[in-house]
N, C-alpha and C positions, 0 to 999 in steps of 0.2 A: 464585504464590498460596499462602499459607499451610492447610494442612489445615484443616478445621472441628472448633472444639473440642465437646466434650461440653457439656451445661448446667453452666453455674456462674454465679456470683453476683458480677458484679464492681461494689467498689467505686471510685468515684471520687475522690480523697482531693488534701490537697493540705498542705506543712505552716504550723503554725500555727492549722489547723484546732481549733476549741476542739469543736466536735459533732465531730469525726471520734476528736478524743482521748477523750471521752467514751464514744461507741462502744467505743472498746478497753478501757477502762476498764472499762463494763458489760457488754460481748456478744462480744469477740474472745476473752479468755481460755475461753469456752466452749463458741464455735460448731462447733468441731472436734467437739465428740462429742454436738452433735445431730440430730434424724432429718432436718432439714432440710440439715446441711453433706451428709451424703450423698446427696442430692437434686442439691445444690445447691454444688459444694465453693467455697469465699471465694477471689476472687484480687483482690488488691489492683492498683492502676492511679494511677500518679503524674498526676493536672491538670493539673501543669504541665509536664510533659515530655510527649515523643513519643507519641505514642497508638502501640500497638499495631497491627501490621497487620492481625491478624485482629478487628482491632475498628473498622475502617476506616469500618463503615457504622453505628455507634452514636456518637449523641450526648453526650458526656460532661458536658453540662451546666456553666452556670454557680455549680453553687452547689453545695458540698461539703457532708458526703459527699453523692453520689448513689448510689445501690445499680441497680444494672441486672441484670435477668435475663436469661443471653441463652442462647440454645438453636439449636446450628449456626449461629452466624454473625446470627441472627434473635433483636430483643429482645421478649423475652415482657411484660415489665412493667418498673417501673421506680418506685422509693421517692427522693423527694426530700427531704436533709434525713436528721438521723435523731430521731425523735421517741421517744424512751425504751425502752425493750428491750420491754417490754410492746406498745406499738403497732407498732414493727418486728416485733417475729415474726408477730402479728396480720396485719399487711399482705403480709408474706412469704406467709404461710400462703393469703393471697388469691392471689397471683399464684402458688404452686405450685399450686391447684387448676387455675389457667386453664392450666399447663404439660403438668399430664397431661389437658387436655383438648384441646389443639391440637396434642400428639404422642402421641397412642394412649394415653399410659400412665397407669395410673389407681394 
């Protein structure tokens, strides 16, 4: 059984993805240095290849990107779609609240 990772924020990607290109376009070159990446740090996840073992029990969804929060093993929320950097962080910013409230941390 693989270790249980920290929280992070994995995306679901796949290529060809024109919202996923987008996304890096608008939000990848940035995410790294904000207070959310260190909440949350980004790990990318091929769709079409092998899932992860330690992601063995998360949904990777049909439809790219999917954004999944997962926290030990366990998914906190989950953004479908990526609907422009403004409502991604927005929505991120939702499901970090529910993150420090279902693990102590505030």
């Amino acid at each position: 059984m693989a270790p249980l990772r920290a929280a992070e924020l994995v995306m679901f990607e796949r290529a060809g993805c024109v919202w996923c290109a987008r996304f890096d376009a608008e939000v990848a070159p940035i995410y790294s240095k904000t207070e959310e990446s260190r909440t949350v740090p980004l790990r990318r996840v091929d769709r079409d290849g092998p899932l992860p073992a330690d992601l063995a029990r998360i949904d990777p969804d049909a439809f790219t990107p999917t954004f999944v929060v997962v926290d030990e093993g366990r998914e906190i929320g989950r953004i479908r779609g990526y609907p422009g950097d403004a409502f991604f962080f927005g929505l991120l910013g939702r499901i970090l609240t529910s993150l420090g409230s279902a693990s102590g941390r505030s």
